[in-house]
C-alpha positions as CSV (number, residue, x, y, z in Angstrom):
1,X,0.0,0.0,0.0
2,X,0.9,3.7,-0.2
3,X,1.7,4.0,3.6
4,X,3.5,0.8,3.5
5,X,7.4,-0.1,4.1
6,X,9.4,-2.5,1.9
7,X,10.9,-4.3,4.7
8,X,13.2,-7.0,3.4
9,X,14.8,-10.1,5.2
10,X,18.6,-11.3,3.9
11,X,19.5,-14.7,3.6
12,X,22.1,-16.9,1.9
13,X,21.0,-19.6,-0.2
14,X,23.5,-22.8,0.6
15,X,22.3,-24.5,-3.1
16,X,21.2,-21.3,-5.1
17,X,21.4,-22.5,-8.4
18,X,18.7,-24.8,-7.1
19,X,16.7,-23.2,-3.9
20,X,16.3,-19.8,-5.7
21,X,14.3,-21.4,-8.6
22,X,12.1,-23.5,-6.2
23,X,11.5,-20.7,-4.1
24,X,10.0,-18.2,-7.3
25,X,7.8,-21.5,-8.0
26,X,6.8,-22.0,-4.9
27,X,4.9,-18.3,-5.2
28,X,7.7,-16.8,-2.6
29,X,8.6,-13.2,-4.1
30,X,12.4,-13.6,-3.3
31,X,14.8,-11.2,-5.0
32,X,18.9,-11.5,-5.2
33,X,21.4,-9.1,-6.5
34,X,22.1,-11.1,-9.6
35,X,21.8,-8.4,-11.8
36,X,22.7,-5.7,-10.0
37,X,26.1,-6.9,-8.3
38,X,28.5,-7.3,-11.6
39,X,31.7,-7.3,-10.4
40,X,35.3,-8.6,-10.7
41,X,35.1,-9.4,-7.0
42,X,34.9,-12.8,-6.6
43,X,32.9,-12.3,-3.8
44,X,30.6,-10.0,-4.8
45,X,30.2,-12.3,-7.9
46,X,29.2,-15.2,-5.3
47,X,26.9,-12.8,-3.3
48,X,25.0,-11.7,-6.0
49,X,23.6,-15.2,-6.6
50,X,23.3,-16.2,-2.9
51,X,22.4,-13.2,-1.1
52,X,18.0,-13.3,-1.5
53,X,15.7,-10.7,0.1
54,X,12.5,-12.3,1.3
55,X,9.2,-9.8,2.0
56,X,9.0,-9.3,5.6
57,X,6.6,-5.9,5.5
58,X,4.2,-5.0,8.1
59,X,1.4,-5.3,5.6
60,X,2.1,-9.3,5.3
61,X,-1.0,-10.7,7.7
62,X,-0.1,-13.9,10.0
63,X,-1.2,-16.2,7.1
64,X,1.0,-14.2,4.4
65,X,3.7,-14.6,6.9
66,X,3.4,-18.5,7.7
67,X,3.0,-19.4,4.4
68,X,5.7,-17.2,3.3
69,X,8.0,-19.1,6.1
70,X,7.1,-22.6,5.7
71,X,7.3,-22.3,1.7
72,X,11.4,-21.0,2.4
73,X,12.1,-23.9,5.0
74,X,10.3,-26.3,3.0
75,X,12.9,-25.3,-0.1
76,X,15.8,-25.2,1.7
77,X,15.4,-28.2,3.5
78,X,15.0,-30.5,0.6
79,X,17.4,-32.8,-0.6
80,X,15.9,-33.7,-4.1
């Protein structure tokens, strides 16, 4: 909404060739820096692909947030 804050969570992706994929399908809107971090830094290179932002605004209601939380462990967590 208009009177709403962005607020964004960091996390790194351990797989995120694979995780950041499953998360978009799984409905999560997850951002990384991709695109935005080119670089000759190695690390900023590697950051760029690992480093997500999941929505964590005061607007998301309890079941925004839940599902939103159980979508990202049920990625990350999986093996397959």
């Amino acid at each position: 909404p208009e009177s709403g804050v962005p607020y964004v969570f960091p996390a790194l992706l351990a797989r995120p060739d694979r995780h950041f994929a499953r998360l978009k399908y799984a409905g999560v809107q997850v951002w990384r820096w991709d695109r935005l971090a080119q670089s000759h830094c190695a690390v900023s290179a590697r950051l760029g692909l690992e480093l997500i932002q999941l929505p964590c605004s005061h607007s998301l209601d309890d079941e925004a947030f839940e599902s939103l939380v159980e979508a990202f462990l049920r990625v990350v967590s999986s093996d397959d």
